[in-house]
C-alpha positions as CSV (number, residue, x, y, z in Angstrom):
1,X,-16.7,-10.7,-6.4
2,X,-13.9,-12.9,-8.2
3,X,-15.4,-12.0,-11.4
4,X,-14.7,-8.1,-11.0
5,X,-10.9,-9.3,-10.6
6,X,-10.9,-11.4,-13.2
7,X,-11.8,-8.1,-15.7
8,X,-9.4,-6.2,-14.0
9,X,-6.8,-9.2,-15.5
10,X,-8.0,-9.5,-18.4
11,X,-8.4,-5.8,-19.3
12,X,-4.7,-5.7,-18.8
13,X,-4.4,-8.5,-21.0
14,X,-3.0,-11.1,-18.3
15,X,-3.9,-14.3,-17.7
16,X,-6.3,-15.5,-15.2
17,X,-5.0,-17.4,-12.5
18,X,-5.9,-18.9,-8.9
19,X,-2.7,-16.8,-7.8
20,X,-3.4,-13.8,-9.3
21,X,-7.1,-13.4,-8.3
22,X,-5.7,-14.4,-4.7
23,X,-3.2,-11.6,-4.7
24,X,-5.5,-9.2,-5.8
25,X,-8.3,-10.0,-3.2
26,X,-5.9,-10.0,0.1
27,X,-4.7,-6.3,-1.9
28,X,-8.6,-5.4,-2.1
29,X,-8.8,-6.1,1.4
30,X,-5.7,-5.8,3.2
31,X,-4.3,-2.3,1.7
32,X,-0.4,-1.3,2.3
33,X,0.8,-5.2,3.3
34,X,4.1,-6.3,2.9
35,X,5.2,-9.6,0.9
36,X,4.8,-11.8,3.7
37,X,1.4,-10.7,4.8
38,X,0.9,-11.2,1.3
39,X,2.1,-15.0,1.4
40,X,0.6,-15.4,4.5
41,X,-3.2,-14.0,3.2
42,X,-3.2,-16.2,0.1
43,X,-2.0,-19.5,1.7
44,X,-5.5,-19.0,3.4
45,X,-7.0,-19.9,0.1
46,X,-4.4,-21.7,-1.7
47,X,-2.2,-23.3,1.4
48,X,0.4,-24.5,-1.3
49,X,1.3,-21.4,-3.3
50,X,5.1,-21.1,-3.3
51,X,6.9,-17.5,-2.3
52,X,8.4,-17.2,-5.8
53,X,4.7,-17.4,-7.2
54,X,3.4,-14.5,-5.0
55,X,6.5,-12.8,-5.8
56,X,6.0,-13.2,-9.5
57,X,2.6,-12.3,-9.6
58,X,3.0,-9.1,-7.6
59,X,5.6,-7.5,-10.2
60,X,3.4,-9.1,-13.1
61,X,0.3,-6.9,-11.7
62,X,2.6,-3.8,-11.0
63,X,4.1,-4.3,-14.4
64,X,0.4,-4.3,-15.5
65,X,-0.3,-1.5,-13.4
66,X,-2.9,-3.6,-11.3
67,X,-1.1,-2.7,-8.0
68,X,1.1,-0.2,-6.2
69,X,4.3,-0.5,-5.0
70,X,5.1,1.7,-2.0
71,X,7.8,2.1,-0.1
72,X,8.5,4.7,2.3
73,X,11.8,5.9,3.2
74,X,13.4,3.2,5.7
75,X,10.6,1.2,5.5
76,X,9.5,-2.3,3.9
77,X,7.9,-2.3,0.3
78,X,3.9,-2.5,0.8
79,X,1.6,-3.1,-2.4
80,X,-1.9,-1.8,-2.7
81,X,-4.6,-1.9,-5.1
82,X,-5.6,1.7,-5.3
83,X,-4.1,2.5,-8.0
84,X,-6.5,4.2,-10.1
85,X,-5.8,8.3,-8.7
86,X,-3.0,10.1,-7.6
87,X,-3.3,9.7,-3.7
88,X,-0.7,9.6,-1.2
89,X,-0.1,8.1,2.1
90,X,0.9,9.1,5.8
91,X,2.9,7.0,8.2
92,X,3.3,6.6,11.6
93,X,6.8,7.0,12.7
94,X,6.4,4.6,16.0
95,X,4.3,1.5,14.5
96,X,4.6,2.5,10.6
97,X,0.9,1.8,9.7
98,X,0.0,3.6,6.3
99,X,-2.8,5.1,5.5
100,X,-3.9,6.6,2.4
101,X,-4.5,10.3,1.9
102,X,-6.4,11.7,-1.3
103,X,-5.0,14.6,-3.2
104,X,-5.7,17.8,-1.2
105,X,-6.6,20.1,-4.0
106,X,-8.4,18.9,-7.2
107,X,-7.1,16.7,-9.9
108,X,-3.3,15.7,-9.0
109,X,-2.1,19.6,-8.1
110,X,1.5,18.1,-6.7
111,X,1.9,17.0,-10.8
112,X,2.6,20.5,-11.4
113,X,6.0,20.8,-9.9
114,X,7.6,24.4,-9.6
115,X,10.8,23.5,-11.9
116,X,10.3,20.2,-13.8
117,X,13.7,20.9,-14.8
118,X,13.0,19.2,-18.3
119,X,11.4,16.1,-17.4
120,X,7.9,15.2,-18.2
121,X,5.9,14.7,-15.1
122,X,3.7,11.7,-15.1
123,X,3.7,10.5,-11.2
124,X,4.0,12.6,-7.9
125,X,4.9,10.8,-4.4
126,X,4.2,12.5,-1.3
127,X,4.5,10.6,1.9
128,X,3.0,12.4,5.4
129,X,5.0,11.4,8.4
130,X,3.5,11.8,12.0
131,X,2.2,9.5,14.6
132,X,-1.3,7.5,14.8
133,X,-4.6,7.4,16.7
134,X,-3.4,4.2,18.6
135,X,0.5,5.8,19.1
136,X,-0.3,8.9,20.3
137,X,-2.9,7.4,22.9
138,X,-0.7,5.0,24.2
139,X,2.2,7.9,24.2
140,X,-0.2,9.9,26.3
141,X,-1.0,7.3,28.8
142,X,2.7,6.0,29.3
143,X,3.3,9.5,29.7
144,X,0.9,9.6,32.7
145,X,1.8,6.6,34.0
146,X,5.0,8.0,34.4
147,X,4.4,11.2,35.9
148,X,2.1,9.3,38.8
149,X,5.0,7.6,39.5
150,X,7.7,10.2,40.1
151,X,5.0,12.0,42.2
């Protein structure tokens, strides 16, 4: 599976490295993380890789275009892998879990903005705000809970 990773590298002309190939497995795997959960998913594999090397290697692959970096209003930078189609993402306003979300109409519509006023499109960003699955169920039942009790 490394070996699909180390294309992806050297496609973009960058080196391949223990780090690198670490960071972009726990990306494959582990979509949206944050730089700790970053840290913390390649010290599985390489237990002395410093913060400042998982650091440098996430802007190198963003810089390469390897990786996304998202981060939603008020929330913590995530980086993801997916980076190869204009998607977008929705988060959950109580446990801010991201999910992606593909393009609703056809090839990128949101690139065609209504006044470009000038500038020359090449990225659109639409975030989705709501509440989960998990949220909303454990909303519900708290919201039972409740009303049993002032019965």
């Amino acid at each position: 599976m490394t070996s699909g990773l180390e294309a992806q590298l050297r496609a973009v002309s960058l080196r391949v490295t223990r780090p690198r190939l670490a960071v972009l497995a726990a990306l494959r795997d582990h979509p949206h993380v944050d730089t700790d959960t970053v840290i913390r998913l390649v010290r599985t594999d390489l237990p002395t890789v410093s913060h400042q090397a998982v650091y440098d290697v996430l802007r190198a692959l963003t810089d390469a275009g390897l990786v996304r970096r998202i981060q939603p209003a008020g929330a913590t930078a995530r980086y993801e892998a997916r980076v190869a189609d204009n998607h977008h993402h929705v988060v959950c306003r109580s446990c801010g879990v991201i999910a992606d979300i593909d393009c609703a109409v056809g090839d990128a519509p949101c690139l065609t903005a209504s006044d470009d006023h000038g500038f020359v499109i090449d990225e659109a960003e639409v975030v989705y705000w709501g509440t989960c699955p998990d949220c909303a169920t454990e909303r519900t039942a708290q919201r039972s809970a409740s009303s049993e009790g002032s019965t």
